[in-house]
DRENDO-1510 file (C-alpha; in Angstrom, 1 decimal, always signed):
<recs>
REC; n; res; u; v; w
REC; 1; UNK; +99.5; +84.3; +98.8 .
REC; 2; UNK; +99.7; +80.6; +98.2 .
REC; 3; UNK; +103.0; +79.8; +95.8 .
REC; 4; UNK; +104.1; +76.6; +94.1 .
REC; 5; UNK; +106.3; +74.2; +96.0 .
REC; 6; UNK; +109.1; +74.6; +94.0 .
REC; 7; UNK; +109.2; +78.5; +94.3 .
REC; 8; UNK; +108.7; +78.2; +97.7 .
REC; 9; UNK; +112.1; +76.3; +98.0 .
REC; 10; UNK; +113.8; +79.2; +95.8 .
REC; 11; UNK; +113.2; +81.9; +98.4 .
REC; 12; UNK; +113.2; +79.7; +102.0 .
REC; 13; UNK; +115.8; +81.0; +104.0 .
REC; 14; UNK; +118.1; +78.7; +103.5 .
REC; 15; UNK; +118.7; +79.5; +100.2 .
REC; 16; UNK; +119.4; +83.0; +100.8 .
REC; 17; UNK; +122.7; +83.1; +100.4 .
REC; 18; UNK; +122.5; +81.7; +96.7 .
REC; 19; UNK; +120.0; +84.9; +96.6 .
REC; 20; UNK; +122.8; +86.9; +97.1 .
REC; 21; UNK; +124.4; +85.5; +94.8 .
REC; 22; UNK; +122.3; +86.2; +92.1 .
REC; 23; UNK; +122.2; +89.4; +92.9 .
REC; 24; UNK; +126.2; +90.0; +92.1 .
REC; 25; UNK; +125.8; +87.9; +89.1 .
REC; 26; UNK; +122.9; +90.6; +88.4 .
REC; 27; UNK; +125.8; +93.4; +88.6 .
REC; 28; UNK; +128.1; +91.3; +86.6 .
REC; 29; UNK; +125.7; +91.0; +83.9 .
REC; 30; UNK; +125.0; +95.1; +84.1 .
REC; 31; UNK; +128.7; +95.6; +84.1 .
REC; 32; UNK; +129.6; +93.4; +81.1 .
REC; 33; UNK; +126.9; +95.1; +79.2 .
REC; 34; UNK; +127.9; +98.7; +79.6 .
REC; 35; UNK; +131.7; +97.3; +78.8 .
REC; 36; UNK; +130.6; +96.1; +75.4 .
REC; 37; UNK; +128.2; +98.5; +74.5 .
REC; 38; UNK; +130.7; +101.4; +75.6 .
REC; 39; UNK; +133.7; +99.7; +73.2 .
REC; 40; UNK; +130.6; +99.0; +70.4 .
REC; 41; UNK; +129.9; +102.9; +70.4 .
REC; 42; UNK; +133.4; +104.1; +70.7 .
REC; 43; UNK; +134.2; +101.9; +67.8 .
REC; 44; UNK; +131.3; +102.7; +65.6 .
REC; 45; UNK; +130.5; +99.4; +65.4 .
REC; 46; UNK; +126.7; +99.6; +67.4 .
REC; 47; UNK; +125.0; +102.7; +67.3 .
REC; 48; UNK; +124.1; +104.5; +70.9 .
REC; 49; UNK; +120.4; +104.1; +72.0 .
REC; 50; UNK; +119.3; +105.8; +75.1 .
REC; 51; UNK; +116.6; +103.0; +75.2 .
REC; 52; UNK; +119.4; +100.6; +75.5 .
REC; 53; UNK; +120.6; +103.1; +78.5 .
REC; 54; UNK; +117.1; +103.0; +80.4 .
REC; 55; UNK; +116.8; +99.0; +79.8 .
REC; 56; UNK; +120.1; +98.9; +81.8 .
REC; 57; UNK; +119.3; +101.7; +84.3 .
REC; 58; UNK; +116.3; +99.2; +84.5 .
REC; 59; UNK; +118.4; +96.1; +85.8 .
REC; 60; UNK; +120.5; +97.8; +88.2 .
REC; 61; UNK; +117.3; +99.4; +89.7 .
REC; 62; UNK; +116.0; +96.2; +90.2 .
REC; 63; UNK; +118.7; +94.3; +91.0 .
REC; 64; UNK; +119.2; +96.8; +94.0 .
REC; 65; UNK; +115.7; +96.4; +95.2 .
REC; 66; UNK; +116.4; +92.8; +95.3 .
REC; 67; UNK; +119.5; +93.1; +97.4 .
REC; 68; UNK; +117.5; +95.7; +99.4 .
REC; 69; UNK; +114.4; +93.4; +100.2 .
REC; 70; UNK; +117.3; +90.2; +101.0 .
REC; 71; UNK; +118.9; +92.5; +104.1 .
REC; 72; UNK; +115.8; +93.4; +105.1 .
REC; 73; UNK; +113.6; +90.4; +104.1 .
REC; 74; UNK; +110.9; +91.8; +102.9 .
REC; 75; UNK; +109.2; +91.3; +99.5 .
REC; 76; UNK; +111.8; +88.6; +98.4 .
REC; 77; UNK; +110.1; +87.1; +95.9 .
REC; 78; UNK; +108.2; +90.3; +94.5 .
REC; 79; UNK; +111.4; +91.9; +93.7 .
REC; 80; UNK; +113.7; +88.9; +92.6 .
REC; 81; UNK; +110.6; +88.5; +90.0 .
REC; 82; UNK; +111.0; +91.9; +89.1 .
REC; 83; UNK; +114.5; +91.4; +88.7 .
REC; 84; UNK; +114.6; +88.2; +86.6 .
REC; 85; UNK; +112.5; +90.4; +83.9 .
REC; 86; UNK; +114.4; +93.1; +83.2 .
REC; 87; UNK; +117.2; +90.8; +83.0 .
REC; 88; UNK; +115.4; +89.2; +80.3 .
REC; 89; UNK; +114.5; +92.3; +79.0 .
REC; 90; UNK; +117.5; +93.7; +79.0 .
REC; 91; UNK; +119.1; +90.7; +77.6 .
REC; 92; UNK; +116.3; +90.6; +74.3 .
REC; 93; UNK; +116.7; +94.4; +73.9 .
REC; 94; UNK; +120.6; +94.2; +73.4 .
REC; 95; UNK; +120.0; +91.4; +70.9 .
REC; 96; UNK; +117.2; +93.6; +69.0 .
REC; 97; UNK; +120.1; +96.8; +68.9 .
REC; 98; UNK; +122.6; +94.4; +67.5 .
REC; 99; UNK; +121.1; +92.9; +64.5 .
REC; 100; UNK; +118.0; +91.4; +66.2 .
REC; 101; UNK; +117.7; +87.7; +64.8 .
REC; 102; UNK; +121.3; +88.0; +63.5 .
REC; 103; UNK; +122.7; +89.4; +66.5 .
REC; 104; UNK; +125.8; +88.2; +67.9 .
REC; 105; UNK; +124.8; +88.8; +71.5 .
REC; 106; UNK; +122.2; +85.5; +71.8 .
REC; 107; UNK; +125.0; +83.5; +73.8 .
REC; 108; UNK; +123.8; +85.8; +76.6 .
REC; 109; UNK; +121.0; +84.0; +77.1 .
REC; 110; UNK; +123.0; +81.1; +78.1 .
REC; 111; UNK; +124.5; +83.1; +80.7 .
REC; 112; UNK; +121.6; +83.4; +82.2 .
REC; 113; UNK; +120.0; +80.6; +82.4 .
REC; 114; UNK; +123.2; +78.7; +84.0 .
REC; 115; UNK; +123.0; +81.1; +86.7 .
REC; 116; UNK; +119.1; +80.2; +87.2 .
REC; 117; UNK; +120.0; +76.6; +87.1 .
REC; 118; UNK; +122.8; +76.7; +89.5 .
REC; 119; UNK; +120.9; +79.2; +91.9 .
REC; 120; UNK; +117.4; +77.7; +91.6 .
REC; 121; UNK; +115.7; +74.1; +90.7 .
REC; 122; UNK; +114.5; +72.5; +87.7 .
REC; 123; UNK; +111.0; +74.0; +87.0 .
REC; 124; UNK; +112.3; +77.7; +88.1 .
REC; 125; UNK; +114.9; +77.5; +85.7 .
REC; 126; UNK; +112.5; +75.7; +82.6 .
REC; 127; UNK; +109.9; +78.6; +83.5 .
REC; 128; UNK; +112.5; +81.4; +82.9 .
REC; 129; UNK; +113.7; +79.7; +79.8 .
REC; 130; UNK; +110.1; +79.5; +78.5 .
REC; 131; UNK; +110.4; +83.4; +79.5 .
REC; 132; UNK; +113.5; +84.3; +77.4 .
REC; 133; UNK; +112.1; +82.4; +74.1 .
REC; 134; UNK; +108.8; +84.0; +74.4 .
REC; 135; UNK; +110.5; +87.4; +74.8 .
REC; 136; UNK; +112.9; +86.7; +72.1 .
REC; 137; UNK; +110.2; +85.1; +69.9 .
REC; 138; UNK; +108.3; +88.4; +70.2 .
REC; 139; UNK; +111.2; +90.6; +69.3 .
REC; 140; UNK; +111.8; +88.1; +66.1 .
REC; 141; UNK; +108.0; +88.4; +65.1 .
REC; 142; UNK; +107.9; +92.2; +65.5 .
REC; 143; UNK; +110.9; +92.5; +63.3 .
REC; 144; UNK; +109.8; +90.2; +60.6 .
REC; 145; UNK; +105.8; +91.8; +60.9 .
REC; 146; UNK; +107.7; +95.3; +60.1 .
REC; 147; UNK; +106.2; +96.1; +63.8 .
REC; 148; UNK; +109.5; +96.7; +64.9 .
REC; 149; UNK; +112.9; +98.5; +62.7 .
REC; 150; UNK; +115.6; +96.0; +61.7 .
REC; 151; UNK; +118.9; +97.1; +63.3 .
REC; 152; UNK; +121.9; +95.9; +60.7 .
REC; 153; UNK; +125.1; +93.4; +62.1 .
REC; 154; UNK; +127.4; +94.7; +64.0 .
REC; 155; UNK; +129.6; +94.0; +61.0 .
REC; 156; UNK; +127.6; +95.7; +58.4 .
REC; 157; UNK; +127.3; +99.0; +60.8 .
REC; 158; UNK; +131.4; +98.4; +61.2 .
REC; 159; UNK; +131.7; +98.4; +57.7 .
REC; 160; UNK; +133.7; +95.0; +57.7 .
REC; 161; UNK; +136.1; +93.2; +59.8 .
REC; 162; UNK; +137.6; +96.6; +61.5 .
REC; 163; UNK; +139.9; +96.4; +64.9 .
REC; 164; UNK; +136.3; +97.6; +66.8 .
REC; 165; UNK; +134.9; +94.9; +65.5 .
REC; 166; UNK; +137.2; +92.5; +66.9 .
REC; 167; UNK; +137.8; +94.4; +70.0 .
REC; 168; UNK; +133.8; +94.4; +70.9 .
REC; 169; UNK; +133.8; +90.3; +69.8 .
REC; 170; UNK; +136.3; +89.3; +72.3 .
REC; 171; UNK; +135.1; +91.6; +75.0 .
REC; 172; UNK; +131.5; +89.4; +74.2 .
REC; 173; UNK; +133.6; +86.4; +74.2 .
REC; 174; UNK; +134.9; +87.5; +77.4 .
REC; 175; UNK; +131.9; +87.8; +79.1 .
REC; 176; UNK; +129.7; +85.1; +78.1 .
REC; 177; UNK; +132.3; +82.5; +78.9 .
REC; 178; UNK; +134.0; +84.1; +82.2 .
REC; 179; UNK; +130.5; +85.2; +84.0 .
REC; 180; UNK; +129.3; +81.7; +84.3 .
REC; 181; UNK; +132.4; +79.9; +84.9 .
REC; 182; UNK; +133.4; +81.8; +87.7 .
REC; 183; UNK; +129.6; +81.7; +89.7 .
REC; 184; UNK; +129.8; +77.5; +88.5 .
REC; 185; UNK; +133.5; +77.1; +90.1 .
REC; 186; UNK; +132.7; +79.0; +93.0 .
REC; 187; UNK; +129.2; +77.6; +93.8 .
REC; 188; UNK; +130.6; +74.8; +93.6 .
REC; 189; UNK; +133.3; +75.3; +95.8 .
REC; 190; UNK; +130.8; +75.5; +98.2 .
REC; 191; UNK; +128.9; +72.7; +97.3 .
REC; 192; UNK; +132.5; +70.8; +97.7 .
REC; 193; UNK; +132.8; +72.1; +101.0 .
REC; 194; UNK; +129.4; +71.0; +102.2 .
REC; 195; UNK; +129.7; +67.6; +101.0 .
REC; 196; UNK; +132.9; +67.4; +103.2 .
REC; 197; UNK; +131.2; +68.3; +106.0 .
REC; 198; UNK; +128.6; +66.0; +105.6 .
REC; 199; UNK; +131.0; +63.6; +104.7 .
REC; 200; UNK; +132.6; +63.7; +108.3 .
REC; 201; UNK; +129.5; +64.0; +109.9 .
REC; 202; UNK; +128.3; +61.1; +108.3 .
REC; 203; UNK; +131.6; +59.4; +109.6 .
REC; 204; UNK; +131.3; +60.9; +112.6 .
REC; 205; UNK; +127.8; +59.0; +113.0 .
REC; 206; UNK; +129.3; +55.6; +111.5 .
REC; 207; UNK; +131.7; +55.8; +114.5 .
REC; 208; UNK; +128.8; +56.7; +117.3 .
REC; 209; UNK; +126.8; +53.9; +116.0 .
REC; 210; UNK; +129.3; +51.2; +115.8 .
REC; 211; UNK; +130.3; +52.2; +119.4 .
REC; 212; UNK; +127.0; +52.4; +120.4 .
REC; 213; UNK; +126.5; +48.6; +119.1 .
REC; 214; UNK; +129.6; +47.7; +120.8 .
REC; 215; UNK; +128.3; +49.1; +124.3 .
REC; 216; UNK; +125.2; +47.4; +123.8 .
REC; 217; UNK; +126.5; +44.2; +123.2 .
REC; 218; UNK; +129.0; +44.3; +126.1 .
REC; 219; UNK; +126.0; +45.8; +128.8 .
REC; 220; UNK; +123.9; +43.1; +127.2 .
REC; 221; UNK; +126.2; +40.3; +127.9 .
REC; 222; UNK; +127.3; +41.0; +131.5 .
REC; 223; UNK; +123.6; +41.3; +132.4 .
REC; 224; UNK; +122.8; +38.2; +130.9 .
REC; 225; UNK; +125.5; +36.3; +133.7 .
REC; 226; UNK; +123.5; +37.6; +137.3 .
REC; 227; UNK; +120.0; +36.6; +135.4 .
REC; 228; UNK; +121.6; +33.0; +134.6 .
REC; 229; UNK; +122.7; +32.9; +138.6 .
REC; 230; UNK; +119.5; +34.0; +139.4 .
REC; 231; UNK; +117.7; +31.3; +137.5 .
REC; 232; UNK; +120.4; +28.6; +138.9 .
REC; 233; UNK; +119.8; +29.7; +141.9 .
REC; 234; UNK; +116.0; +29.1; +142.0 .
REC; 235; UNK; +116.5; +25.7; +140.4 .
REC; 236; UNK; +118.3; +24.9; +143.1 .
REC; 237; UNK; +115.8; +26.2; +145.4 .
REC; 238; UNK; +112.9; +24.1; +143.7 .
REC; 239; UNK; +115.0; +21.1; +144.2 .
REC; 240; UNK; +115.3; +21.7; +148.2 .
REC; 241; UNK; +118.7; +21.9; +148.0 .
REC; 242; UNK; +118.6; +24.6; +151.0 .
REC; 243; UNK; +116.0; +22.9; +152.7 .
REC; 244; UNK; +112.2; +22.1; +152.6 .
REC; 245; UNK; +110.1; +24.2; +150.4 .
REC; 246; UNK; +107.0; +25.0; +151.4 .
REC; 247; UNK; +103.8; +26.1; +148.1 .
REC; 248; UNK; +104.0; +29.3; +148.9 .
REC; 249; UNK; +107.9; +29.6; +148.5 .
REC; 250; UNK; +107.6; +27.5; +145.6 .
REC; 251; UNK; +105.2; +29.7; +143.3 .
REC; 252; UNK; +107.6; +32.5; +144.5 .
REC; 253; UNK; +110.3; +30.9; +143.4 .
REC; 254; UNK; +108.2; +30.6; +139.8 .
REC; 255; UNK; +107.6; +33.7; +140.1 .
REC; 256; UNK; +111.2; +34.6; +140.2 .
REC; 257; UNK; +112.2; +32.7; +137.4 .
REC; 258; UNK; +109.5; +34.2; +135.6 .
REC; 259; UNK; +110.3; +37.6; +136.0 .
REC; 260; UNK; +114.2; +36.2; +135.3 .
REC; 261; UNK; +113.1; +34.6; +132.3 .
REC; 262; UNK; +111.8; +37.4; +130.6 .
REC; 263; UNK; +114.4; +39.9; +131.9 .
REC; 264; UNK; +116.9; +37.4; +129.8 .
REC; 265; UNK; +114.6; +37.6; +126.8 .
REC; 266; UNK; +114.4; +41.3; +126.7 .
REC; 267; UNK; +118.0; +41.1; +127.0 .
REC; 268; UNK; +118.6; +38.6; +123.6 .
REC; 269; UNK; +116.1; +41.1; +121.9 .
REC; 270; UNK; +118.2; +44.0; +122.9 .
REC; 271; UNK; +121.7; +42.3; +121.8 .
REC; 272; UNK; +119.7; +40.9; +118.1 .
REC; 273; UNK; +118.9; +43.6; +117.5 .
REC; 274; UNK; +122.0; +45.6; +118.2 .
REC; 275; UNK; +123.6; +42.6; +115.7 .
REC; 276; UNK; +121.1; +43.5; +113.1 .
REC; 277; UNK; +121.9; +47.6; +112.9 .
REC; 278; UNK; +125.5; +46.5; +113.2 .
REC; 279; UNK; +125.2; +43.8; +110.2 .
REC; 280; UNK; +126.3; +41.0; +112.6 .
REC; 281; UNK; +123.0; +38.9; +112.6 .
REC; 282; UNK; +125.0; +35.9; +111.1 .
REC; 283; UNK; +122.1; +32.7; +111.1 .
REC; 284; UNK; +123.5; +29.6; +111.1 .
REC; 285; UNK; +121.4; +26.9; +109.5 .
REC; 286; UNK; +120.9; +23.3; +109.9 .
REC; 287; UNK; +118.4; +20.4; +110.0 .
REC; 288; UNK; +115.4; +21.4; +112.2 .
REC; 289; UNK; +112.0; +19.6; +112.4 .
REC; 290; UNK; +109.1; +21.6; +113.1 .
REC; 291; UNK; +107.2; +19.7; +115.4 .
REC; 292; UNK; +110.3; +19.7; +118.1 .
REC; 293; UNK; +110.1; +23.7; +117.7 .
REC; 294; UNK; +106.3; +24.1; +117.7 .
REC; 295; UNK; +106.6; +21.9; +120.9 .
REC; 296; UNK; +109.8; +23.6; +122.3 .
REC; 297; UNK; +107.9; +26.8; +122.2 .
REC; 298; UNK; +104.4; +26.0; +123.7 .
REC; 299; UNK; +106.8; +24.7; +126.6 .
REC; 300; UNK; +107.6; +27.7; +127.2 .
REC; 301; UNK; +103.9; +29.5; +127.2 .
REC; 302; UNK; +103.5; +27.4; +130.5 .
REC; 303; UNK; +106.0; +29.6; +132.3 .
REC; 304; UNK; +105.1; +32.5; +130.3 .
REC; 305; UNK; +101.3; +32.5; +131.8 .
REC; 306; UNK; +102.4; +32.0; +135.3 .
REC; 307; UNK; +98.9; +31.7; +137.2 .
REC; 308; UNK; +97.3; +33.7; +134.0 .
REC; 309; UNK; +94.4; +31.1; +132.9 .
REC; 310; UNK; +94.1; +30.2; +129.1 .
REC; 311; UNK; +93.9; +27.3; +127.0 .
REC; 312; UNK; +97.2; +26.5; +124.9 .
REC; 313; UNK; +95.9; +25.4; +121.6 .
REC; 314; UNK; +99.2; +23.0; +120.0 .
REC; 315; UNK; +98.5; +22.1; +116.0 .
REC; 316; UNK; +101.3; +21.0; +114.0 .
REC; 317; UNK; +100.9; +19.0; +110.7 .
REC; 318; UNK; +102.8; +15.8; +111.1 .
REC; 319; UNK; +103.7; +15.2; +107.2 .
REC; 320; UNK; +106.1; +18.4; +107.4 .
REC; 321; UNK; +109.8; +17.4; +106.1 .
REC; 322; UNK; +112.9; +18.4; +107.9 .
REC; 323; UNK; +114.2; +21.9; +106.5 .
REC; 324; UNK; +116.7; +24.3; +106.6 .
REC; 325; UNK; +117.4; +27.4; +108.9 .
REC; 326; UNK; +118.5; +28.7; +112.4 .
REC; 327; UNK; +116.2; +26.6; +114.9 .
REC; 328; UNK; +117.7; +29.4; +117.6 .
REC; 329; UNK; +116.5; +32.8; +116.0 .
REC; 330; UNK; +113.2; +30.7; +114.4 .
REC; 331; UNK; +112.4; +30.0; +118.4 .
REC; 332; UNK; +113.1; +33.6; +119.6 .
REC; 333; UNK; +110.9; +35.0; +116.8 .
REC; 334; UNK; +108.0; +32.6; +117.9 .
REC; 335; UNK; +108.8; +32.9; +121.7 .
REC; 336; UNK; +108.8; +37.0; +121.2 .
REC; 337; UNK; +105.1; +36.0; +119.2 .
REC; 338; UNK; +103.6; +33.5; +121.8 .
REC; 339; UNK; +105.1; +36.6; +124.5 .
REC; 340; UNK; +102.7; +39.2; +123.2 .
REC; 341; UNK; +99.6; +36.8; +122.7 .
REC; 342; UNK; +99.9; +35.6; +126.1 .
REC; 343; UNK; +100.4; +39.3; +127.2 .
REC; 344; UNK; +97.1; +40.6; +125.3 .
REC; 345; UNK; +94.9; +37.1; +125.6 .
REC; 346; UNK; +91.9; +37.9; +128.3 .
REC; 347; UNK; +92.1; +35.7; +130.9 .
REC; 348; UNK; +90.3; +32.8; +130.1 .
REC; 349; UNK; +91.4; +33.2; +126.6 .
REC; 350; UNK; +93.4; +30.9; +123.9 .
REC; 351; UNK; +96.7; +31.0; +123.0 .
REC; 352; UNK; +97.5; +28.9; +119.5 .
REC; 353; UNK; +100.7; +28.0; +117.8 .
REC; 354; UNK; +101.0; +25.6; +115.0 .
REC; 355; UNK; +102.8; +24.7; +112.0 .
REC; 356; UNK; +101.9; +23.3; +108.3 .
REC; 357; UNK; +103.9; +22.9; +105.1 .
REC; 358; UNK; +102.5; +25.3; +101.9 .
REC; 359; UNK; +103.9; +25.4; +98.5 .
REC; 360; UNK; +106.1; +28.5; +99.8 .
REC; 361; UNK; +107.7; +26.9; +102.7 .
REC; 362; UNK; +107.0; +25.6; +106.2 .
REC; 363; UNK; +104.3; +28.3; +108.1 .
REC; 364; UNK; +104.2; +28.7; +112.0 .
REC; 365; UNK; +101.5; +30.7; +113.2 .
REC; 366; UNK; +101.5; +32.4; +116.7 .
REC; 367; UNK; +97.3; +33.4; +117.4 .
REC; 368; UNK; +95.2; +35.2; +119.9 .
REC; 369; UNK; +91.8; +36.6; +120.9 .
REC; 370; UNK; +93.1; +39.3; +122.4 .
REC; 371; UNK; +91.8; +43.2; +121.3 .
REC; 372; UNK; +93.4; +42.9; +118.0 .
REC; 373; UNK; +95.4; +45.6; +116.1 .
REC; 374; UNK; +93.5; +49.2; +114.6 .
REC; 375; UNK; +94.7; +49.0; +110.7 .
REC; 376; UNK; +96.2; +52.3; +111.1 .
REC; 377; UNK; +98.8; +50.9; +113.6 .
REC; 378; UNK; +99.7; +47.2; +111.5 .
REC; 379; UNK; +102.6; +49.7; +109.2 .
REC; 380; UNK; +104.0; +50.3; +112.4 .
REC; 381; UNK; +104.1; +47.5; +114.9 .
REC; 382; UNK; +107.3; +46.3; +113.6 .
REC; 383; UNK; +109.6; +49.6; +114.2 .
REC; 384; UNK; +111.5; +49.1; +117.0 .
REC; 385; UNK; +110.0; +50.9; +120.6 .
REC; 386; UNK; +106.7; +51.5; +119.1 .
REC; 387; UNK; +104.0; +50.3; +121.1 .
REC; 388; UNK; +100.4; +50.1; +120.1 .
REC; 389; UNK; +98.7; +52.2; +123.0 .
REC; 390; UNK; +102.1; +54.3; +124.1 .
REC; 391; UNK; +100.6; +56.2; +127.0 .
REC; 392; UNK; +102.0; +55.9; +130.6 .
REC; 393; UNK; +98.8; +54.7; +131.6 .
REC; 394; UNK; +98.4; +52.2; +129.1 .
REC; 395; UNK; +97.0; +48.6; +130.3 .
REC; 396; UNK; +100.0; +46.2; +128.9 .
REC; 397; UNK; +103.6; +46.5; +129.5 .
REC; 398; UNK; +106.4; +46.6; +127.0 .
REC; 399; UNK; +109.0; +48.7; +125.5 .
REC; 400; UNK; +108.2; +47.3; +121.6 .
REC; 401; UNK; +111.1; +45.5; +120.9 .
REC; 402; UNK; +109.5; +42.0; +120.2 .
REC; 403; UNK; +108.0; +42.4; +116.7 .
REC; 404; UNK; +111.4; +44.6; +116.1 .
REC; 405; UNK; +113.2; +41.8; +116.9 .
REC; 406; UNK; +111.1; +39.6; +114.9 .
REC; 407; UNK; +111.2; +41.4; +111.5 .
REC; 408; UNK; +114.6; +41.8; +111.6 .
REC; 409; UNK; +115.4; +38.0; +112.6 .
REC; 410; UNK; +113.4; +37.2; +109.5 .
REC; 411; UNK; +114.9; +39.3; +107.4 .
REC; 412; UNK; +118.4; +37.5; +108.0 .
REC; 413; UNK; +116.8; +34.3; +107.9 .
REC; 414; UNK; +115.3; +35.0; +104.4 .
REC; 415; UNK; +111.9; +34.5; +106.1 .
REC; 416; UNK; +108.5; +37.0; +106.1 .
REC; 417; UNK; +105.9; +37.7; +108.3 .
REC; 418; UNK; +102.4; +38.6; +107.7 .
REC; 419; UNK; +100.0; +39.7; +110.5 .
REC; 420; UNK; +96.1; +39.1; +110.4 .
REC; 421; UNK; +94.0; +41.8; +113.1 .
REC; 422; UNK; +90.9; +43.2; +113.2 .
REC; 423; UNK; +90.1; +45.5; +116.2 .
REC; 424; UNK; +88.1; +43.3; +118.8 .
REC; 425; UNK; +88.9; +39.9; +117.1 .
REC; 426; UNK; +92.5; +38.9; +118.2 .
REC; 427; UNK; +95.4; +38.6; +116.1 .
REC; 428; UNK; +97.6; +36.2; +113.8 .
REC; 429; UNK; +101.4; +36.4; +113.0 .
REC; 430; UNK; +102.6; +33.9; +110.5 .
REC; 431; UNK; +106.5; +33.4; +110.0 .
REC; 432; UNK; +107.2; +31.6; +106.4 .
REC; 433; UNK; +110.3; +29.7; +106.0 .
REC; 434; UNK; +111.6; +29.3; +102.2 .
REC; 435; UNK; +112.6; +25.9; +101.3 .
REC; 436; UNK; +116.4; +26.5; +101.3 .
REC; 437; UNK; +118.6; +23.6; +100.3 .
REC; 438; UNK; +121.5; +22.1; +101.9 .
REC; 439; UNK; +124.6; +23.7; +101.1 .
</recs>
């Protein structure tokens, strides 16, 4: 049988043990009733009703079945339902015996429904609410329509203020003020105790990820030192300093400081973005002109493509203005951009970057013609390790740091980026700079 959400999350198992809690507030509720009514009788100020007796043989029945179906979990929900309506019909027939609309014993209600709220959720405890007005607006309109016979106050059957009187008050005061306090103190005990745990285990996670940060950042640096010997070294080995270099050992020796080069780039991804889940990405801004980036960048595509053939496409508006912001993290983003267009370009394919000035800021945009982004994976592209096609198999390298990297860069930098793809038609990434003034 299909069931509401929110009942549902009443009677998961993890809130079984708040189940069994209602169940000895169930008892409670039994117990505090045959106290009164025993000291009402005794004292002549109710008078005994054996319908009282069977609406209260009625609620312990039940109340055992639930505690029955918890140990054995079966019918749950059937029999807490059960329950929660002869409580309610216990409860309403108490207040009929005792003066009906007059009736001293209405604070029960309250009892109740604190119990449902503290045990269940919202709409569970608004439904049974709804449950006890309609049952106590039926009792009131069969009393009033002559449907039902008016039972006198307590008082009036007491003949006055008598010591009975008194005695049954204070046992009712008793009850409808120590029931609920002591299932609210002591589920919330618990609640306390939970919160400390997560408390330390959220502390406990604060510590993991700070150390974690901290071992990045030192792995990260010592690599970085043998990748800058490497490259030195094949500088030095370009410039014959070891002795006559034939072509062959020369594109080698590109090759090399290729694959060095973009071993040290993975490696400044890796330590950015270790900063940024640490809260270390501290920019530091100056004066840059965005022609000597634009041009700094499509530098670098011509070690990027190696022997890779495609057409670098260069287009900077000349009129743009000096402006403010980190010229190093503003050439990783656009290196990490120009990395994945000359990765997915076809061969024989373009490559563009360019930059213009807009009433936003200064735009670079890093384009290809390569096979373009499906829409459902644009929300995506910019967590960290996701990769577009993410099978073993798949056709281009990568471990998805690069747009990771990229969003997060911009994000310190006060920058966005936007994405333009179409499945079969390339892709555009456009990084905005704000105007920022000089402090």
């Amino acid at each position: 049988m299909q069931v509401p959400g929110f009942v549902a999350e009443v009677f998961a198992p993890a809130n079984r043990p708040k189940l069994w809690w209602g169940i000895w507030a169930g008892y409670a509720v039994a117990a505090g009733f045959v106290l009164i009514a025993t000291i009402g009788v005794g004292f002549s100020v109710v008078p005994f009703s054996w319908a009282f007796v069977v609406l209260v043989l009625l609620k312990v029945a039940t109340n055992t079945a639930s505690a029955w179906a918890l140990r054995v979990d079966r019918l749950v929900m059937e029999t807490s339902t059960a329950n929660l309506l002869a409580d309610i019909a216990a409860m309403t027939g108490a207040i009929y015996w005792t003066g009906g609309v007059v009736s001293p014993l209405l604070p029960v209600y309250a009892i109740e429904i604190t119990v449902i709220a503290l045990l269940t959720n919202l709409q569970v405890t608004l439904q049974s609410a709804a449950l006890m007005l309609s049952a106590y607006g039926a009792m009131v309109f069969g009393t009033v329509m002559g449907w039902l016979p008016r039972h006198p106050h307590p008082m009036v059957t007491a003949g006055g203020i008598t010591p009975g009187l008194i005695a049954a008050y204070f046992a009712l005061a008793v009850f409808v003020v120590a029931v609920p306090t002591y299932f609210a103190a002591k589920i919330l005990a618990e609640l306390r105790l939970k919160q400390r745990a997560l408390e330390e285990t959220n502390a406990k996670l604060v510590e993991a990820g700070r150390q974690k940060s901290q071992f990045m950042a030192n792995v990260t640096h010592e690599l970085r030192t043998p990748i800058h010997g490497i490259c030195g070294l094949s500088d030095l080995v370009e410039t014959e300093v070891y002795g006559p270099v034939t072509e062959a050992q020369r594109e080698a020796q590109r090759d090399i400081r290729r694959g060095a080069q973009n071993l040290l780039r993975l490696i400044d991804d890796l330590l950015e973005l270790t900063r940024a889940d640490a809260g270390r990405l501290t920019p530091m801004f100056e004066r840059v002109a965005a022609k000597e980036v634009v041009e700094s960048c499509a530098e670098a595509v011509r070690w990027m493509r190696g022997t890779k053939p495609l057409d670098l496409d260069v287009r900077t508006q000349d009129s743009i203005p000096p402006f403010i912001t980190d010229p190093r993290r503003l050439k990783q983003m656009l290196l990490n951009l120009l990395a994945n267009a000359v990765k997915f370009s076809p061969e024989a394919g373009q490559v563009r970057i360019g930059a213009r000035e807009t009433e936003d800021g200064v735009v670079f945009e890093v384009a290809d013609d390569g096979p373009g982004i499906a829409p459902e994976q644009l929300p995506h592209i910019f967590e960290p390790f996701h990769q577009v096609d993410g099978s073993p198999e798949r056709e281009y390298g990568g471990v998805g740091l690069g747009l990771a990297v990229v969003q997060k860069l911009a994000e310190a930098l006060g920058a966005r980026v936007g994405v333009d793809s179409a499945v079969g038609r390339g892709t555009t990434f456009r990084i905005t700079i704000p105007r920022r003034e000089p402090s």
